[in-house]
N, C-alpha and C positions, 0 to 999 in steps of 0.2 A: 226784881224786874228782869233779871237776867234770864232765872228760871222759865218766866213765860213766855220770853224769846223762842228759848227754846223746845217748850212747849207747843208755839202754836205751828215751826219748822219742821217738828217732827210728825203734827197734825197736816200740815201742809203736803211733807213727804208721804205721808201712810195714803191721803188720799190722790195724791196723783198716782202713786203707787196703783193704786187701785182700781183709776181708772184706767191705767193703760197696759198692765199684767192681763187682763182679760183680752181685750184686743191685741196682743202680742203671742197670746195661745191659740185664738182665733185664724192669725195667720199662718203659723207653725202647723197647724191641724191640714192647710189648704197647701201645703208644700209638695211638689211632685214628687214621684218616686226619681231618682236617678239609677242607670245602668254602670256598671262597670266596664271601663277600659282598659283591656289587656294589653300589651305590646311584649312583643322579641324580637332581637334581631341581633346581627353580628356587628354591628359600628356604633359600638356603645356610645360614644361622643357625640355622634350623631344629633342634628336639634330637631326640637317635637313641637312643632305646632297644633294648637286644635283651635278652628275657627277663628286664625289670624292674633291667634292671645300665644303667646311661648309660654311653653312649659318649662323648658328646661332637657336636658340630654338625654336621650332613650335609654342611658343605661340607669339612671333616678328614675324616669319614667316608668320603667320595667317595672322597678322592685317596688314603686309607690302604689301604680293604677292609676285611674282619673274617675272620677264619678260627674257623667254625663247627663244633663237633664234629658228628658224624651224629646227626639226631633232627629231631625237628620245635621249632621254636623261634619265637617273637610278636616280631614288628618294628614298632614301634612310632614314629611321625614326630610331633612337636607344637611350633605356636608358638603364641603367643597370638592371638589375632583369627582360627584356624581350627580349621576341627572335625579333631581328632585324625584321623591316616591309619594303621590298624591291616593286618597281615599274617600270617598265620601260614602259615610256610614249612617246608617239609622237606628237611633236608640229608641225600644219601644219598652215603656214602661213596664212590669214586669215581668221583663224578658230575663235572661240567662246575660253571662257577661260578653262582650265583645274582643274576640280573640284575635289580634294582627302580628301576621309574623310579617316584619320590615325585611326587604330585602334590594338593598339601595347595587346600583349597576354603574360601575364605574365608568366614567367619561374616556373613550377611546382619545391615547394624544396622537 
């Protein structure tokens, strides 16, 4: 009896399997392309916003990239002691990558 336990489980498995591997390829097929995000700058520590989500510090940033979906999206550079460095960029699907060189202006005291 155990055997058909797991017999009718692994029938149970194959066929949801089955129904949902096709609509899971389905979607994947309909994925947009994304652009790449370039960044450099001199204040490595620097934090990297893209569309109000943190990334993490432009000098990770740098060496990682961002893969941006197609749209226009706000990039955003800030440390403390300068005036924020704003962008607002447009990713168009098969384009070439998006090249920013940050260049943050320190706050006169």
């Amino acid at each position: 009896m155990g055997s058909m336990v797991r017999t009718r489980r692994g029938h149970a498995f194959g066929v949801v399997a089955a129904l949902l591997l096709p609509g899971v390829t389905g979607c994947m097929a309909h994925t947009p392309d994304t652009v790449s995000l370039r960044m450099q700058g001199a204040q490595q520590d620097a934090s990297v916003t893209v569309d109000d989500q943190y990334l993490g510090a432009l000098g990770f940033v740098a060496k990682r990239g961002v893969a941006l979906p197609p749209g226009q999206h706000r990039v955003t550079v800030e440390k403390p002691g300068y005036f924020p460095w704003d962008r607002l960029v447009t990713a168009e699907s098969g384009a070439g990558p998006i090249v920013l060189t940050v260049e943050l202006r320190q706050i006169p005291d």
